[in-house]
C-alpha positions as CSV (number, residue, x, y, z in Angstrom):
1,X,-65.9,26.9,83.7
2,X,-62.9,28.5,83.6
3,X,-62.6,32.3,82.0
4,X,-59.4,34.3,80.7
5,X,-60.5,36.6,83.4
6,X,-59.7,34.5,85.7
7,X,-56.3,33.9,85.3
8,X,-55.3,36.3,83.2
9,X,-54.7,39.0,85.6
10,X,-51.6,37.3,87.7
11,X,-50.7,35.6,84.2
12,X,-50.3,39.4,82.2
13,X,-50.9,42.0,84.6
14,X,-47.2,43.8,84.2
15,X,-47.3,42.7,80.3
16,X,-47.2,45.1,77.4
17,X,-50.9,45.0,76.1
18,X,-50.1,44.9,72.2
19,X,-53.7,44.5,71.3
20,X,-54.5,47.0,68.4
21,X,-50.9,48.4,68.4
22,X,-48.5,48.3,65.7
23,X,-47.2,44.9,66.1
24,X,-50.9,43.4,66.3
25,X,-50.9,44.1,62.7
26,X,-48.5,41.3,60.8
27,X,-47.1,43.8,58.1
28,X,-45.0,45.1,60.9
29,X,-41.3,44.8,60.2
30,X,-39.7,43.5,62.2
31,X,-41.9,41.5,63.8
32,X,-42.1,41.3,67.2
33,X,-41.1,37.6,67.5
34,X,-38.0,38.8,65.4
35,X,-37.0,41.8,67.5
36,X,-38.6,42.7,71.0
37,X,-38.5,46.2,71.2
38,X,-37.4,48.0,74.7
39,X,-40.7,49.4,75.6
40,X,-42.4,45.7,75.6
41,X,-41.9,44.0,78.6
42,X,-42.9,40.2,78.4
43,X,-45.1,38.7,80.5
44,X,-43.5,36.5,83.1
45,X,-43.7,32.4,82.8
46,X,-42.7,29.7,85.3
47,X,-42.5,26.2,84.6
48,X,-46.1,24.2,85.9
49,X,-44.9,21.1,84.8
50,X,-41.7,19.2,82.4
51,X,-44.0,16.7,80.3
52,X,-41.0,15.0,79.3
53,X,-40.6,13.9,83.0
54,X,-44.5,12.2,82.0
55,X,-43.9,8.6,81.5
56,X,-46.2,7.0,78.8
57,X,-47.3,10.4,77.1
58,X,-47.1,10.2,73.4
59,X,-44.3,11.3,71.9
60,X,-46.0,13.9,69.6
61,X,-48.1,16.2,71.9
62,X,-50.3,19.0,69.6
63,X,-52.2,20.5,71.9
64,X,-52.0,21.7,75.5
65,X,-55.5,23.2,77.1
66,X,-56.2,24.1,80.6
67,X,-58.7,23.0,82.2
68,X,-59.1,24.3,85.6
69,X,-56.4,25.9,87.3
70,X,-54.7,22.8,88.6
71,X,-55.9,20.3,85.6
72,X,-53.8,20.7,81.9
73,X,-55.3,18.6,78.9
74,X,-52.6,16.9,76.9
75,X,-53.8,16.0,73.3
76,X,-51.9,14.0,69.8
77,X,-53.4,12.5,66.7
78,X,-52.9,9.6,64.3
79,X,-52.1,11.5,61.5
80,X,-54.3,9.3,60.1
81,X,-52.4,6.2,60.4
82,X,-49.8,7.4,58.2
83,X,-46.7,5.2,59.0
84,X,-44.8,3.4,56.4
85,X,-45.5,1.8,52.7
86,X,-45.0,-2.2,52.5
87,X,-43.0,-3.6,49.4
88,X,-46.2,-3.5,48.1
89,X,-47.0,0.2,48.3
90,X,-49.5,0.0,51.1
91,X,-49.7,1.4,53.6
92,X,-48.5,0.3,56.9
93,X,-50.9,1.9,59.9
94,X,-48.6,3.7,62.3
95,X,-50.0,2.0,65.1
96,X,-50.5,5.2,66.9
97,X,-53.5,5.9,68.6
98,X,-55.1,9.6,68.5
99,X,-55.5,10.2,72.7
100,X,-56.6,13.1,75.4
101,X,-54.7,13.0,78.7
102,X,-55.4,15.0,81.4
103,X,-52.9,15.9,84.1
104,X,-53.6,16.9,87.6
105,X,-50.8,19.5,88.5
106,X,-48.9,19.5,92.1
107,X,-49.6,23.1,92.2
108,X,-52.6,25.9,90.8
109,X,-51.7,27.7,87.7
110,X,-51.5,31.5,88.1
């Protein structure tokens, strides 16, 4: 099973820990999202993989989990079959089917 420990220390080691400071409370104006103060430094990303490059992934991702450091799990939903209403205010089923991909990266994570 993989832990936060176990990649979280290449992932956020030179990031601002924010954890009971005063933007881990939400009353904080600004926020951070809406100005990032000097003193926070981010912590750095790289690009693992473009899943628009994916062929045949649905077009309405909602969820990304990792799995192991070289496997991500892609997830969508139905939204219940909502598509469009027939002329006679029924509904037409979207067609879309809720699915989990999984994704075997060229490279480890972290």
């Amino acid at each position: 099973m993989l832990r936060r420990r176990d990649i979280e220390p290449t992932l956020v080691r030179k990031a601002t820990d924010l954890l009971g400071g005063v933007h881990d409370d939400p009353a904080t104006t600004p926020s951070l999202e809406a100005s990032l103060p000097a003193d926070v430094t981010v912590a750095a990303k790289s690009l693992s993989v473009d899943l628009a490059a994916i062929g045949g992934l649905p077009g309405k991702i909602e969820g990304v989990a990792l799995v192991d450091p070289r496997t991500i799990a892609i997830t969508n939903d139905n939204d219940f079959g909502m598509g469009t209403f027939g002329a006679d205010g029924r509904l037409v089923d979207s067609g879309v089917t809720s699915r989990i991909l999984t994704i075997r990266l060229p490279r480890p994570i972290g």
